[in-house]
Every structure is written in C-alpha cells, then in structure tokens.
C-alpha positions in Angstrom: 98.2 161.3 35.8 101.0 163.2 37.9 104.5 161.9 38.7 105.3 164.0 42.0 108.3 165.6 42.1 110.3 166.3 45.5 108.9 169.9 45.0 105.5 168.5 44.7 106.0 166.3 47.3 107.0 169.6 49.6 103.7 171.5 48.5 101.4 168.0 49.5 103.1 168.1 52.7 102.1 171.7 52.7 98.7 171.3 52.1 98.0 168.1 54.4 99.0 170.1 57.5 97.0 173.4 56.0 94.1 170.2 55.7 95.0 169.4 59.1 95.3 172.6 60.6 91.6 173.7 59.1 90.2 170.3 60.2 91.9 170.7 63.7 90.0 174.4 64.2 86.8 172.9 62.5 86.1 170.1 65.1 87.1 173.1 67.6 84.3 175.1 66.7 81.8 172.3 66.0 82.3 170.9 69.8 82.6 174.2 71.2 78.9 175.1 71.4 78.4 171.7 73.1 80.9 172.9 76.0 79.7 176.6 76.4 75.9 176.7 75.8 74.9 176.3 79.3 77.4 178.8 80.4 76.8 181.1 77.0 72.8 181.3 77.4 73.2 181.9 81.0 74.6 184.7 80.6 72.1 185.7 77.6 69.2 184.6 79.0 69.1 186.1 82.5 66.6 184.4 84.9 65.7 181.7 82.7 64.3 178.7 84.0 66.7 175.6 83.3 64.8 174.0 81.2 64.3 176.8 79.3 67.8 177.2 78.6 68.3 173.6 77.7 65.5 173.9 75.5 67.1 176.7 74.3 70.0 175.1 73.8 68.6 172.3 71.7 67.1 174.4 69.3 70.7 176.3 68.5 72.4 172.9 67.8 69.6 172.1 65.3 70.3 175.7 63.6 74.0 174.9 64.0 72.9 171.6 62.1 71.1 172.6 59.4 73.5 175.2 58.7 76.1 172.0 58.4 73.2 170.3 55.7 72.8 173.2 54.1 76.8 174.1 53.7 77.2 170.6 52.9 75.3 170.8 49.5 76.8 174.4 48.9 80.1 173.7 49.6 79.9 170.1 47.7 78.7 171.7 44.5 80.6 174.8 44.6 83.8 172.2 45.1 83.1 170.8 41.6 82.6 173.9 40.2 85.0 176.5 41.7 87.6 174.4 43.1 88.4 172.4 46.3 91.1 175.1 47.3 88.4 177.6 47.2 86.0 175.8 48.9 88.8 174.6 51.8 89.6 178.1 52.1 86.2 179.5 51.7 84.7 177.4 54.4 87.4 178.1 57.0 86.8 182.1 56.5 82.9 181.7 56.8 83.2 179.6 60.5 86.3 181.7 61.9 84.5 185.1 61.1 81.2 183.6 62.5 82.4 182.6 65.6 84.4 185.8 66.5 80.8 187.9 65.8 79.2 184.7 68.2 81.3 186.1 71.0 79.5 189.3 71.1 75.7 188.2 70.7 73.3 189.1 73.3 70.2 187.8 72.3 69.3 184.2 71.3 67.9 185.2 67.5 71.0 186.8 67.0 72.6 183.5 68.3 70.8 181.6 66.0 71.4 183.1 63.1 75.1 183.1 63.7 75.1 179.5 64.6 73.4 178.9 61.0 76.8 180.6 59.5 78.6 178.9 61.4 77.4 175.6 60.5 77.3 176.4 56.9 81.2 177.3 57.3 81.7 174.0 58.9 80.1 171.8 56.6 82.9 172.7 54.3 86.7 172.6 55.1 86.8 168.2 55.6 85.2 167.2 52.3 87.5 169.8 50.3 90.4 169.1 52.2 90.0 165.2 52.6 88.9 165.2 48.4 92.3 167.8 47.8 94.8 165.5 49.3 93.2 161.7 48.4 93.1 163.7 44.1 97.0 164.7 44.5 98.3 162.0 46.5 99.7 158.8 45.2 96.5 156.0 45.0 98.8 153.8 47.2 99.5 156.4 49.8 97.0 158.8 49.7 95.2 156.8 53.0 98.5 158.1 55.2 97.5 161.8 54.0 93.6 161.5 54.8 94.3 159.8 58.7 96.9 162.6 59.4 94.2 165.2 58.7 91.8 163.4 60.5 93.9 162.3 64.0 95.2 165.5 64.4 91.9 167.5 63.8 90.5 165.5 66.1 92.1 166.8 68.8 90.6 170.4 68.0 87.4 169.0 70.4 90.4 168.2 73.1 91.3 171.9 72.8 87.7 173.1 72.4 87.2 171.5 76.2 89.9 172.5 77.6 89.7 176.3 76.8 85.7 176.1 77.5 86.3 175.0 80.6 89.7 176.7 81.8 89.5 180.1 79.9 90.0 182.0 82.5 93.4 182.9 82.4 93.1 183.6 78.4 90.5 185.9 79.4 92.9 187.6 82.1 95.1 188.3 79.4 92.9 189.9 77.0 91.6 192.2 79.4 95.7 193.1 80.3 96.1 193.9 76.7 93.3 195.2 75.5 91.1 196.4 78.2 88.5 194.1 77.4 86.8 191.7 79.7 85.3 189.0 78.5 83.0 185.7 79.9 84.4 182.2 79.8 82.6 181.6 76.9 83.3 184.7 74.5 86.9 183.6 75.2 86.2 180.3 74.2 84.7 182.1 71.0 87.6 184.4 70.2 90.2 182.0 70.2 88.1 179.7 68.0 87.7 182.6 65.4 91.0 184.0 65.5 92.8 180.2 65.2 91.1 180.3 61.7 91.3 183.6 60.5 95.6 183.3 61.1 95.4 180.0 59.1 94.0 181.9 56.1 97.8 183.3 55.9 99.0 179.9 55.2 96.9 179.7 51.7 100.2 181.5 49.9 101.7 178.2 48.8 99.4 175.5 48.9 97.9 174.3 45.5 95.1 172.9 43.6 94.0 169.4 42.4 95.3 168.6 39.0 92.8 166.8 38.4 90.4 169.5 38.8 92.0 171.8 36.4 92.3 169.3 34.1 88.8 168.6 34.1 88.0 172.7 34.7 89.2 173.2 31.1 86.8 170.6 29.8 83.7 172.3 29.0 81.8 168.8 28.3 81.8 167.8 31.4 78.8 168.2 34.2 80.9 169.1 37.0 78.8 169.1 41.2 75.1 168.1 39.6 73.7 166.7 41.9 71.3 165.0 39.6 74.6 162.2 38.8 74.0 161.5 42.4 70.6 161.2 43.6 68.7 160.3 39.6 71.7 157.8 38.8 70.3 154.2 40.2 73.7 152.9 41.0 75.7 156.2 42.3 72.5 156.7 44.2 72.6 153.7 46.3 76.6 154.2 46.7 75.9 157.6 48.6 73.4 156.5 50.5 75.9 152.9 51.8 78.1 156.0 52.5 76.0 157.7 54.5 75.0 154.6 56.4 78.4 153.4 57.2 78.8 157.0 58.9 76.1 157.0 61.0 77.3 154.6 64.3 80.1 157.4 64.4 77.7 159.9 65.6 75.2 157.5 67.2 78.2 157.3 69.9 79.3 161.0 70.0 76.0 162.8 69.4 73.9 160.3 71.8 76.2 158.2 74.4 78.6 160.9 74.7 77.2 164.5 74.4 74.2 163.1 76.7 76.7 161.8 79.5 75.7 164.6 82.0 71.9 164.4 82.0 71.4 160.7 80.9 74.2 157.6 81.1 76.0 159.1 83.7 73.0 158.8 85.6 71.8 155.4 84.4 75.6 154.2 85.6 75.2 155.6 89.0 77.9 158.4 88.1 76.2 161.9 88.6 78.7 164.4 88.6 79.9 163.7 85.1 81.1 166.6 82.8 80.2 167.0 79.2 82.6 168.7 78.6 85.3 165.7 79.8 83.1 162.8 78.2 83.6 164.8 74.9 87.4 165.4 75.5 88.2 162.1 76.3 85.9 160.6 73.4 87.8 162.6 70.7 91.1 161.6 72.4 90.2 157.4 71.7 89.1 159.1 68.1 92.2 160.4 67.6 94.1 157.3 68.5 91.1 154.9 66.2 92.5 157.0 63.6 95.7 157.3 63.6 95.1 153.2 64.1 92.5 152.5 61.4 94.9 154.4 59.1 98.0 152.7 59.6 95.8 149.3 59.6 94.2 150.2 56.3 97.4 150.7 54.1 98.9 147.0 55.9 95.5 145.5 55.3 95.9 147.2 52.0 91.7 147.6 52.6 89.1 150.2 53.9 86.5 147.6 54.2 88.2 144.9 56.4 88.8 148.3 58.9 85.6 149.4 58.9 83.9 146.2 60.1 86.9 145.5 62.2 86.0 149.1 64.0 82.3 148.2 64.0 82.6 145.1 65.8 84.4 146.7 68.6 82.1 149.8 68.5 79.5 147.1 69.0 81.4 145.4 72.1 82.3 149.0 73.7 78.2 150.1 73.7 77.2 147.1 75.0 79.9 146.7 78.1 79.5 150.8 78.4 75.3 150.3 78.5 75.4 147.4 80.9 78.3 148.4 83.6 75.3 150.1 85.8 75.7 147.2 88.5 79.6 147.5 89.1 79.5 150.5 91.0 81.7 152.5 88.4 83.6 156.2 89.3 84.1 158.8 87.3 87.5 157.9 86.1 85.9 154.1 84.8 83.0 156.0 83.2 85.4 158.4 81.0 88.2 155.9 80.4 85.1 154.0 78.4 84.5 157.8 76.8 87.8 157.0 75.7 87.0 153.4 73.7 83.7 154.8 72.5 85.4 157.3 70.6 88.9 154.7 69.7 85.8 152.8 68.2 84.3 155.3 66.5 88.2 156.2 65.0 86.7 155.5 61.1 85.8 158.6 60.8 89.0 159.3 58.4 88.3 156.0 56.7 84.7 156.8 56.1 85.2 160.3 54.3 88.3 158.5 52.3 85.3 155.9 51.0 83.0 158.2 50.2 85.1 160.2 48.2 86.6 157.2 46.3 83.4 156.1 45.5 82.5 158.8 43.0 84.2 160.5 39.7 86.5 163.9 39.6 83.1 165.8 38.3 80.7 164.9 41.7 84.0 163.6 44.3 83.7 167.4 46.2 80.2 166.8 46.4 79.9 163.7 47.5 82.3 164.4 49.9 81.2 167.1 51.8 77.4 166.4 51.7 78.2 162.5 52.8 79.6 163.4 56.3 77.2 166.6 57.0 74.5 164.0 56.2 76.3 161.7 58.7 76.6 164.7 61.5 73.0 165.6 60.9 71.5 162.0 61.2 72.1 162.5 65.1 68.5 164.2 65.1 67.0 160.9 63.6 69.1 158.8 66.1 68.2 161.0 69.4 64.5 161.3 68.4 64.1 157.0 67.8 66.2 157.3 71.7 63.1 159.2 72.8 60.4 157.5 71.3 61.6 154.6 72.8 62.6 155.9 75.9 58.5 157.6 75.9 57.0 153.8 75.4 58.6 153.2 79.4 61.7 151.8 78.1 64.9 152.8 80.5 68.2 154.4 79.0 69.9 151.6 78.5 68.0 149.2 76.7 67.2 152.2 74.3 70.8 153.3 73.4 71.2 149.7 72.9 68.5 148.8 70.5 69.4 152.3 68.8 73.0 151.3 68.2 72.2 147.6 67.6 70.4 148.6 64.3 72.4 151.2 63.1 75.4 149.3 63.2 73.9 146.4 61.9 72.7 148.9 58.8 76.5 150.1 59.1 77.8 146.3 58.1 75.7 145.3 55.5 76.4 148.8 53.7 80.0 148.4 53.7 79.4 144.6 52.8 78.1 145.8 49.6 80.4 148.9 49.0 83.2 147.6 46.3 86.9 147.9 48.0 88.6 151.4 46.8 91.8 150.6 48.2 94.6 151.8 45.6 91.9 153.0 43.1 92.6 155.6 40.1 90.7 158.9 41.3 90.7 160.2 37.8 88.0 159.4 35.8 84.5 160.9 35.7 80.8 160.1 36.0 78.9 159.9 33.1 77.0 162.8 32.2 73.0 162.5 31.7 
C-alpha cells in the first residue's frame, strides 16, 4: 500500500487533470461525427440523395463503433499487460492522429476506415485513466478524482457542438496563416486532432500505478486474460451487472437525444430542432449529474444508493420528456429537458468507478475499458428493438418508452445485486486458472 506524500499528492493532481484533459478531447471527437456528418458527406458525396447520405451516415457510426469494441478489448488487455500510462497515452495518440487524417478524406471507404481508428483510439483513454487514478488515489477519496475526470470531459461534446456548428471563424484563421481553406467540418476535425496531439506534451511528469509495477514484477500472475472474466462464474456475472447498469446512459444519449432532429422533435410538435444543440445541452445536465452524483457518493459514502437514486429520475425525465407532445412545447422547453436527460444520465463517472472496483489489479484495465465500450456499443441493440417496435405500427413514443422501461428496470436489479465498493482496497488480484 502507498502513503502519499505532498509530492505525490502534486503528481495525482497532475495526472487527474492529464485524465481530464484526455477524457475532455475524447468525448470531443466521439460527438463530433454526430455534429458534422451531414455537413462532412455532403461535401464527399456530391449529389447524393438524402437518404443516401444518412444511410451513409449510419453505417460510419457503426464502423466508428466497432472500432470502440474492438479498442475496448485491445486497449483493456494491453492495460494489464503494458501499463495504464501507456494505454492512456497510447489511445489519445491513435484518435488525435486519426482525426487530423479524417479532415482530409474524400471518399467514404477512406472515411470508414479512418472512423474504425478512430474508434479504436477512443475506446481507450477513460478505462486507463479512470483505472490510473481510482489504483493511486486514497480508497476513501479516490471517487472525488474519477467525477472530476468525468464532469469536466464531459463538456468536450459542449465544445465539439459548438466548433461544428460555429467553425467558421477558426477556419478564417487558418486560411490567414497558412493559406489553407478549409470546410466547417475539416475545421471541426483539425482542432479535434491537434487538442490531443498538444496533450501528449503533458506525459513528462505524470506517473504510473504502483500497483501495477508492483504486480509487473510478479511473474506468477495472469495479468489482462480475459478468460478470469468471461470462464470465471462469479466475475462473469459481475461484468455483465456492469455492463447492464451502463446501458440507460446511452439508451438516452444514443436514442432520445442523437435522434432529436428526425424523430422526438417531431413527435413533440418541435420541428426545427438541432442535433447538434440537443447533444450540447444533454452533455451540459451530464456534466452537472456528475459533478452531483460524485459529491453525493462520497456523503452517502455509496455508489449504489446514487445509481438507483439517478435511475429513478432518469425514469421520471423519459417519461415527462415522451409524453409532453400535447402541451404545445418550443424549442427552448424541448432542450431545457435535453438538459435533465443528460443531469439523469450524470452516472456515467459512477458507473466506470464500479466497474473497475469490481475486479482485481491483474484484469481492473480490462474490465474497465471493455465495460463502458460495451455500454457505448449496446446503443445498436437499443435503436434496432426502437425499430422493431416502431415497424409493428407502434408510434415514437410508446416505443422509446417501453425501450427505456426495460432497460432501466434491467439497470436496477443489476446494481441491486452488485456488492457496495465504496472505500474498497484496489489491491489484490483475481485468482489465476
């Protein structure tokens, strides 16, 4: 066990706002696509049919997806093995460099493949930093670490929207001082990129998990197999409570909020809503539900007690958002309940804090960056019940509803059988096979 000293404490301050910082560009560039795609494959795709662009557009969200799965297992393992620093590091170099090459694509392969990178790159930097600063904080505090990383990185989708959508004048500037003129959107790109590629500068100082070299220099120990997770009865059904808890998170950000434009706006009787806004406001109320949920958690002294307490209001905010359709709402009603959505959904730091409590030193990376990307890729499962149900006849709202209903539901009795990890000793390991 380490006894911080102020020096140490200095360098943990140090890498929580390195954490922060990475997480910050990280939600940046995994909202960003969402805010420029139209704009991006209009460009790309000259005379396309809109549908064809939107279809277009759906497919390079699932590449950007299962390059998040994919990362999430690389990353995870490579965490255990190599080092969280590595991985935090490693992950933030893969997305940055990614997304300054996707300002320059012309063609929608091209595209695809770079949105594939991308995602691998994001799938990384949250499970290593969230997993660095819960192993070298104190067990008491290290909640107060996890929900500054989280609140502030949040706001990386605020920033994302507002550069997608008011570029311009970045662009201007580019093109004074380099001679380059760029879209909207490769701005939107560029600054994306180059945010992560200057925090690579901040690596000099920041430091690794102690206990991860301690356990590095043990030879007998099985460090990132995934087999202690998924042929291990009782770890097994820990991950997947994990994953479940996770999943009303992006049941309100990938469904009720990305699909504002073409779908609940509509069903409200608001038709000129922006993605782009609904997005920036959600993350906004997720910011806040963080900075809340964490504050709440080291009172309560629990993770458990906030978690349900969130889920009951995430519950209460679908179901007045679903069913305001007769009060004649405006635009300012429809995103001020953008807003509570994502307060409600404000767990997310919570969440990742859970899931990597719940496992040893030798699997915690693992299980900590393949648990959310599992989370951020279950919003394929969640949008395609939506359609299925909304292809039997049934109308928007009674089909988000239903949708959340269950997965919440599935959300409170996981957590109900989760054990409380509040204040628990991080260093110990799984036992091998």
């Amino acid at each position: 066990m380490n006894t911080p000293t102020k020096p140490l404490d200095r360098k943990i301050i140090f890498l929580i706002i390195v954490a922060a910082l990475g997480y910050f560009v990280d939600i940046y560039d995994l909202v960003l696509f969402g805010v420029v795609k139209a704009e991006s494959l209009g460009d790309i795709m000259v005379n396309a049919s809109e549908q064809s662009i939107a279809a277009t557009g759906k497919f390079l969200f699932n590449m950007q997806m299962l390059g998040m799965l994919l990362g999430g297992i690389l990353w995870g393992i490579l965490g255990d093995k190599r080092g969280r620093l590595k991985v935090l590091f490693g992950s933030i170099l893969l997305y940055s460099t990614a997304n300054l090459l996707n300002a320059f694509v012309t063609d929608v392969p091209t595209y695809a493949v770079i949105r594939v990178i991308a995602g691998i790159g994001l799938a990384g930097e949250l499970g290593a930093g969230i997993t660095l600063v819960s192993e070298m904080m104190s067990k008491e505090k290290r909640g107060y670490g996890t929900m500054i990383i989280v609140t502030f990185g949040a706001l990386g989708a605020v920033v994302a929207s507002l550069v997608g959508s008011e570029g311009a004048w970045i662009a201007a500037g580019i093109e004074r001082v380099f001679g380059l003129a760029l879209h909207n959107w490769q701005v939107a790109y560029v600054v994306g990129g180059s945010m992560g590629i200057l925090l690579l500068f901040l690596r000099i100082g920041t430091l690794e998990s102690t206990y991860f070299q301690s356990m590095h220099n043990n030879k007998g120990i099985q460090k990132g197999n995934l087999k202690l997770i998924f042929f291990q009865r009782e770890n097994l059904i820990k991950y997947l409570h994990c994953v479940v808890i996770g999943i009303p998170i992006w049941y309100v950000i990938g469904l009720l909020i990305m699909n504002s434009k073409d779908n609940f706006g509509p069903w409200l009787g608001v038709y000129d809503i922006s993605n782009g806004k609904a997005v920036m406001y959600a993350y906004i109320g997720l910011s806040v539900g963080d900075l809340i949920s964490g504050i709440l958690s080291q009172v309560l002294k629990s993770r458990k007690k906030v978690v349900q307490l969130y889920l009951g209001f995430s519950l209460v905010c679908v179901l007045i958002f679903l069913f305001m359709h007769d009060y004649n709402i405006t635009d300012n009603t429809y995103y001020f309940m953008c807003f509570l959505l994502g307060a409600g959904t404000g767990y997310w730091a919570i969440f990742v804090t859970i899931a990597a409590e719940q496992f040893g030193t030798n699997i915690r990376s693992t299980a900590a960056n393949t648990i959310p990307n599992l989370v951020r890729g279950s919003v394929n499962i969640v949008v395609l019940f939506f359609g299925l149900l909304v292809s039997t006849g049934m109308n928007d709202g009674w089909s988000a509803l239903i949708v959340g209903v269950l997965f919440i539901s599935l959300a409170f009795y996981s957590i109900s059988r989760l054990t409380e990890t509040f204040g628990k000793d991080l260093n110990y390991f799984d036992e091998t096979l």
